[in-house]
C-alpha positions as CSV (number, residue, x, y, z in Angstrom):
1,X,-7.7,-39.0,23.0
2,X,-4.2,-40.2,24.3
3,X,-4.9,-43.3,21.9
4,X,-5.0,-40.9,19.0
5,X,-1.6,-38.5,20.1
6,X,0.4,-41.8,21.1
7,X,-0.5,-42.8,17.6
8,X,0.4,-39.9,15.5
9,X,3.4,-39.5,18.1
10,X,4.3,-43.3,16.0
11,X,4.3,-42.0,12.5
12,X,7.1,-40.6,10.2
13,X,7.5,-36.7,10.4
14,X,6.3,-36.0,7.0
15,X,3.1,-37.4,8.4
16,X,2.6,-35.9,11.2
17,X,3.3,-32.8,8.9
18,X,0.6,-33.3,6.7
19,X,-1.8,-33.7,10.2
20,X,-0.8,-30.4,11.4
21,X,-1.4,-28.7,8.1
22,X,-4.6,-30.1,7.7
23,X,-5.4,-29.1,11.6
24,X,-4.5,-26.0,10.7
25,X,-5.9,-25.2,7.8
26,X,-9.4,-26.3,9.3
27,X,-8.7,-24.6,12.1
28,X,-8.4,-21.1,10.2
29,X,-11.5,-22.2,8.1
30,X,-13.7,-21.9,11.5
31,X,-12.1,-18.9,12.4
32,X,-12.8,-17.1,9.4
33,X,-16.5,-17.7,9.3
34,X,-16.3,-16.6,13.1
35,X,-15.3,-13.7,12.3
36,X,-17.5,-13.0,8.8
37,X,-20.5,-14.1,11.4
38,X,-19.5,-11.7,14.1
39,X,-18.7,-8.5,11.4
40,X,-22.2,-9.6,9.9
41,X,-24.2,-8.7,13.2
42,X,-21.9,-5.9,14.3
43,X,-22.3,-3.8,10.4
44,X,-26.5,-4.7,10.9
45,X,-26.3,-3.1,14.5
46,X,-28.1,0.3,14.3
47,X,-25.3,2.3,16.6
48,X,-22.7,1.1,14.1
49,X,-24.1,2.1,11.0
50,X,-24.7,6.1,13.2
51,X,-21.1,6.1,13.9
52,X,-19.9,5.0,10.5
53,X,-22.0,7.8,8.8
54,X,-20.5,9.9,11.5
55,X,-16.7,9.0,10.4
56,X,-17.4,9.2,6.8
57,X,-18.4,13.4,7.4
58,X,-15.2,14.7,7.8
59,X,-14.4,12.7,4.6
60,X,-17.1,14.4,2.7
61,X,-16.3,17.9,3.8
62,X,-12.6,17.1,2.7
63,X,-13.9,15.7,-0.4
64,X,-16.1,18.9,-1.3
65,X,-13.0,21.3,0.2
66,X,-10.9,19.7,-2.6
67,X,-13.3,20.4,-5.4
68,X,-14.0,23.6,-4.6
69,X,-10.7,24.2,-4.6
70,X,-9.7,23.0,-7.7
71,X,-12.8,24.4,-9.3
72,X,-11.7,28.1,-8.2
73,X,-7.5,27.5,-9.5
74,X,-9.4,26.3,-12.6
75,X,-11.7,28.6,-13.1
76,X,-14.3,26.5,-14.0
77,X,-17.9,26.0,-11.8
């Protein structure tokens, strides 16, 4: 390993430039399919998908609140 850093420690800047793109770019390539594995399992866990149906109720009821109450201003049901 100190073989390799003394080594890219000897080349020109835009070199070393181009190494730590490409580190980087592979290193945010892992990470994202981390984190679409991880957000996989937690969305097929059973208590998630209980508390998301739970969050999405006070949406409906606002939902059905707005449409009734446009239905009674315009008169039609």
């Amino acid at each position: 390993m100190k073989n390799i850093i003394h080594n890219i420690r000897k080349q020109p800047e835009e070199v070393r430039r181009h190494i730590l793109h490409i580190f980087i770019l592979c290193f945010a390539i892992i990470l994202f399919f981390l984190w679409i594995y991880s957000l996989g399992t937690t969305l097929m866990n059973e208590d998630t998908k209980v508390k998301m149906t739970q969050d999405l109720k006070p949406i409906s009821a606002l939902k059905a609140n707005l449409i009734d109450g446009y239905n009674s201003i315009s008169g039609s049901q």
